[in-house]
C-alpha positions as CSV (number, residue, x, y, z in Angstrom):
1,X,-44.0,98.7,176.5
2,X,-45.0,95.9,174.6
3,X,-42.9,92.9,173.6
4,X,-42.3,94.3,170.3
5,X,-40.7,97.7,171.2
6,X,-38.4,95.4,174.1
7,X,-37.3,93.1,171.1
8,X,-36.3,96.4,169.2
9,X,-34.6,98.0,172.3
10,X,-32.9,95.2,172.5
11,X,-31.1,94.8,169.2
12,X,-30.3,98.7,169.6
13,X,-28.9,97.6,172.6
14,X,-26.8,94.4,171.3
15,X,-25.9,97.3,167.9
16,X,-24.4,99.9,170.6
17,X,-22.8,97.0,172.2
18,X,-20.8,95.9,168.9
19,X,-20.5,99.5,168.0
20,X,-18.2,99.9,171.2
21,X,-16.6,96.4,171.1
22,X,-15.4,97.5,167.8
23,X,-14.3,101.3,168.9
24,X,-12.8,99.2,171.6
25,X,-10.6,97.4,169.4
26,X,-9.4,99.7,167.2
27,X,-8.6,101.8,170.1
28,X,-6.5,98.8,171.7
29,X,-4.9,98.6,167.9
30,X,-4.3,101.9,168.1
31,X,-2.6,102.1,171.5
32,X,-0.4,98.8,170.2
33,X,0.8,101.0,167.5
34,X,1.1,104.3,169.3
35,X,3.6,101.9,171.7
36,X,5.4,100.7,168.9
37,X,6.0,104.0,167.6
38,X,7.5,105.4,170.6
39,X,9.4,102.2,171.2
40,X,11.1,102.9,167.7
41,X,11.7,106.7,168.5
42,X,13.2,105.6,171.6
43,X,15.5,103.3,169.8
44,X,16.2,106.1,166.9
45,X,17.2,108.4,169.6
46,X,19.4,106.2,171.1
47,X,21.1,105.1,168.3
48,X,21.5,108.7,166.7
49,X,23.3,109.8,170.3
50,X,25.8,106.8,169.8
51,X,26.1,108.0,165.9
52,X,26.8,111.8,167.1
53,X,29.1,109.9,170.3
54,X,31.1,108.4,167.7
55,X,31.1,111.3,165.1
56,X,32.6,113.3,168.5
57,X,35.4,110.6,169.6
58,X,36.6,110.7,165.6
59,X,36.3,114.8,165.8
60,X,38.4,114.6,169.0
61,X,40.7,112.4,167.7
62,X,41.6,114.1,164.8
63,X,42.2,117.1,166.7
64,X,44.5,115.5,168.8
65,X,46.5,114.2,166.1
66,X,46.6,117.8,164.5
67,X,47.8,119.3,168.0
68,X,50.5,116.7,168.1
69,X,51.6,117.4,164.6
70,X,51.6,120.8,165.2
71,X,53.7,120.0,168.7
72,X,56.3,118.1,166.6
73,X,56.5,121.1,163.8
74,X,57.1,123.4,166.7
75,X,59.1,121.8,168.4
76,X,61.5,120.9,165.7
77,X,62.2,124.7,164.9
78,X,62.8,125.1,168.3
């Protein structure tokens, strides 16, 4: 191999070198993102069971108010 065809390996070899620094970092931007992501599901789903907890306390609430009403009604025409 002469000097020439080294010289040309090489920047091949310093092009396939940038190639994968660069498919490197997008894949590290990427993986940031993909984290995020799942961070903010994590914190959706947590909020939305807190929502539907809350939504359930009222529901029960209201029930037992109805039950006591209806307690009072009957017994009053007892």
């Amino acid at each position: 191999m002469d000097i020439k065809h080294i010289k040309a390996s090489l920047v091949r070899l310093d092009d396939a070198i940038t190639a994968l620094e660069q498919g490197y970092s997008v894949y590290s931007e990427n993986l940031k993102l993909a984290q995020r992501q799942l961070e903010m599901f994590e914190e959706n789903k947590a909020t939305a069971s807190r929502i539907e907890e809350d939504r359930r306390k009222k529901i029960v609430g209201h029930l037992d108010k109805a039950i006591q009403k209806a307690e009072a009604i009957l017994y009053a025409e007892a």
